[in-house]
N, C-alpha and C positions, 0 to 999 in steps of 0.2 A: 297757543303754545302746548297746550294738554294732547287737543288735536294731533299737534306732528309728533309729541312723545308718543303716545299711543301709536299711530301708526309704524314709526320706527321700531317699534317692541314684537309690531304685528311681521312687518317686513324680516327681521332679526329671526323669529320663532320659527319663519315660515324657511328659511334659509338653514337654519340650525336642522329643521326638519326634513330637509331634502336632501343634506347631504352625510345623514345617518341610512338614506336608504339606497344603499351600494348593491350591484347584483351578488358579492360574496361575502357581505354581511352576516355574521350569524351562520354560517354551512359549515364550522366546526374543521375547517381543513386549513391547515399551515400554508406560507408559498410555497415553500417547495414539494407540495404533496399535491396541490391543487391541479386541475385538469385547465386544457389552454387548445384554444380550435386555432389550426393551422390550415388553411386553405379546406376546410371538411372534415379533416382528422381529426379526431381527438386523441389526446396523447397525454399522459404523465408525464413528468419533471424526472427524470432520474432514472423512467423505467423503459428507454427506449432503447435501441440499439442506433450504432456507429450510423449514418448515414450510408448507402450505397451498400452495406453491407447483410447479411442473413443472419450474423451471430446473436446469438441471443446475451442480455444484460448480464456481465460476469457476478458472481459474488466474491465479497472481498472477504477472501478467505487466508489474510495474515493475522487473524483475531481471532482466536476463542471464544467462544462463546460465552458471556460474562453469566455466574450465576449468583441471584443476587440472595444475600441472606435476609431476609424478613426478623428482625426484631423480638423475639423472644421474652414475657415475664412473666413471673408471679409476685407474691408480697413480700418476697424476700431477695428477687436477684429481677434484673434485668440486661438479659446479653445482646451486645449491639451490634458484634462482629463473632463469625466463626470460622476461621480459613484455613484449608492444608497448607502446610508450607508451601512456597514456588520450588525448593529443591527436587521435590520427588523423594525425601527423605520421608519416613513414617512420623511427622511431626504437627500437631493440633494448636493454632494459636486462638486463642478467645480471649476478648476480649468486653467488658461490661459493669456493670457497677454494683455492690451487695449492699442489703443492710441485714445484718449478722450480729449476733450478739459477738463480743469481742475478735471482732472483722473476722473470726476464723471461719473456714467452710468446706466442703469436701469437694471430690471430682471423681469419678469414674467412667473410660468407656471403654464399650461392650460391643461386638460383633456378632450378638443374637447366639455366640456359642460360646464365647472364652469372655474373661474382661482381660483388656488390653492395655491397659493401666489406672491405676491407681494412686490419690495422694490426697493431700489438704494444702488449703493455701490460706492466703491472707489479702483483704482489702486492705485499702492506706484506710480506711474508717471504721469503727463500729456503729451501731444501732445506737439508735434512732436515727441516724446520719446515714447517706447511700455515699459508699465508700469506691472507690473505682478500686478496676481490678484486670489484670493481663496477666492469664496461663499459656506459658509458650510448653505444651504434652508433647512427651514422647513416649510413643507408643508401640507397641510389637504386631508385629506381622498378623495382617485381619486373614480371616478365612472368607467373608463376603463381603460382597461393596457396600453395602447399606450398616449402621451403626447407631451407636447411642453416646450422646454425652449426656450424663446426668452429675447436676449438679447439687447438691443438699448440705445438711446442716444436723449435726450428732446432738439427738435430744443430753440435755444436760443432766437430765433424770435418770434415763437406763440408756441411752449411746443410740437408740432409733434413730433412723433418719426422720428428717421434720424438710416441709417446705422443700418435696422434691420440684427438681424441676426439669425434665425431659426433653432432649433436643436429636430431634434424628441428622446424622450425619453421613457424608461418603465417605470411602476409601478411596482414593484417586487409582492408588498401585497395589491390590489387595491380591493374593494369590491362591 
């Protein structure tokens, strides 16, 4: 009895073992990106053209190009979202969470020549607590496409900024 368990275990292992070793095991390539011989050819999934035809693979060009914002913090804010409005309007929405002494906190941004607005807002929380928080900025007309949101906190001692925090930005329609 011990005999055929053993072997069965041997059989099973040896089974288990042969059908981990696949020829695209491990090559890091998804189906639809993987490579596939057709008669001699080798060809991409996706990246070939029409049959019969010379045009080359279209790009699909009803999309934008998505750019993604990277996460941003320090010990006092963490922003998760930065986006221009979709109007084409001069308008800044951000979005993230603070921990602020009496959820209050600043906002400014800058066009590397003017500052293009200015204000304070409020988290739903204060400190010790990360309090969420959504700035829909309007802002006035940039001179360059590149910019700055800075976000900080008014020392309660002499009014300094404390715990800045520096996020570069675009102007989509700056002039």
């Amino acid at each position: 009895m011990k005999r055929l368990l053993f072997i069965g275990l041997i059989i099973l292992s040896l089974f288990c073992l042969a059908s981990c070793q696949s020829s695209d095991y491990g090559n890091g390539k998804k189906d639809d990106q993987s490579s596939h011989v057709d008669k001699g050819k080798t060809t991409d999934k996706g990246n070939t053209p029409d049959k019969g035809t010379n045009n080359p693979p279209k790009k699909d060009e009803t999309k934008p190009p998505v750019k993604v914002f990277t996460p941003v913090e320090n010990e006092a804010f963490k922003v998760t979202s930065v986006v221009n409005d979709s109007t084409g309007k001069n308008v800044l929405i951000v979005e993230g969470k603070a921990s602020v002494f009496e959820a209050t906190f600043l906002y400014r941004i800058e066009d590397g020549h003017n500052v293009l607005a200015e204000g304070h807002t409020m988290a739903d929380m204060g400190a010790p607590e990360w309090g969420n928080f959504k700035l829909v900025i309007n802002y006035d007309q940039p001179t360059s496409p590149n910019g700055v949101l800075t976000l900080y906190v008014a020392s309660a001692k002499d009014g300094q900024p404390e715990h800045i925090l520096n996020i570069p930005i675009q102007f989509p329609n700056y002039k």
